[in-house]
N, C-alpha and C positions, 0 to 999 in steps of 0.2 A: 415848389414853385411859389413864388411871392405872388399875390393880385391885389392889386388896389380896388376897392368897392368905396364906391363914391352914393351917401345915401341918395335917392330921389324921392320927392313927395306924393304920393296916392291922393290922387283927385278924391274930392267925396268925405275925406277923412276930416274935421272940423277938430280944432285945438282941443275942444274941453274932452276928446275922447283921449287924450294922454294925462293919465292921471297920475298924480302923486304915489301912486300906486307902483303902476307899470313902470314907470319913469326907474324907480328904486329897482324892480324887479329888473328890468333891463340895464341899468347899470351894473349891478350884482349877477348877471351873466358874461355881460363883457369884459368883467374883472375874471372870472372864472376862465374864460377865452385867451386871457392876457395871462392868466399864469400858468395857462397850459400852452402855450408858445403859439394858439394858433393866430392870434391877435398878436401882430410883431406892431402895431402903434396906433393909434385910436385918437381923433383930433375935430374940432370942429371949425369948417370954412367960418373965414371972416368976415364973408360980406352977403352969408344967407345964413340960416340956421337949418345946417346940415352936417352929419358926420362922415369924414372920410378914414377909413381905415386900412390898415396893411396886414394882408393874411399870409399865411405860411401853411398851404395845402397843397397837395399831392396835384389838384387841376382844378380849374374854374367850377366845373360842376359840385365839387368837396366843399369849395368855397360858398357855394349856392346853400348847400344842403347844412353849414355849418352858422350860415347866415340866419338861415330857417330857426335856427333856434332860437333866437334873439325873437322876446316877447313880444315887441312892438312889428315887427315884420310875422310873428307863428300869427297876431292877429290882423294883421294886412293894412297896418297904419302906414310902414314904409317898406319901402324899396329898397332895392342898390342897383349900380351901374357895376357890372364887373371886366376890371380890365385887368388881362394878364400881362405880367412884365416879366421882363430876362434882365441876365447883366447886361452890363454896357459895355460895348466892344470893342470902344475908338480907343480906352488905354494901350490897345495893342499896336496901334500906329507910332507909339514911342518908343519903343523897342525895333521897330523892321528894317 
């Protein structure tokens, strides 16, 4: 099942708590994510600074728990929105 997790912000949490540190750390996890296929695209909104990503898990909950990993959310800096999606089903109107 693909889900899109749309990052969201943690009230409370102040900029200087993502350090040059974490940042690399959590970069170098999502790479690790991306070349284990569960990270199918990883991208940042243009008009806030937040990541949206596309996961490849078995259900939203795998998505949750795979999220979990990811440094910046193991320490409760961020969030995600998860939405699961399907294929799209109206190609089939061109064939009936």
């Amino acid at each position: 099942m693909r889900v899109l997790a749309v990052e969201r912000a943690v009230p409370g949490v102040a900029d200087e708590q993502f350090t040059p540190r974490l940042a690399a750390a959590e970069a170098r996890r999502v790479w690790e994510l991306y070349q284990a296929g569960s990270i199918r695209e990883v991208s940042f909104r243009a008009d806030e600074p937040a990541a949206v990503l596309i996961l490849e898990c078995d259900d939203v909950e795998a998505a949750r728990a795979l999220l979990a990993t990811l440094p910046l959310a193991a320490a409760g800096f961020i969030a995600f929105e998860m939405i699961p999606l399907r294929a799209y089903p109206g190609f089939a109107r061109l064939f009936s």
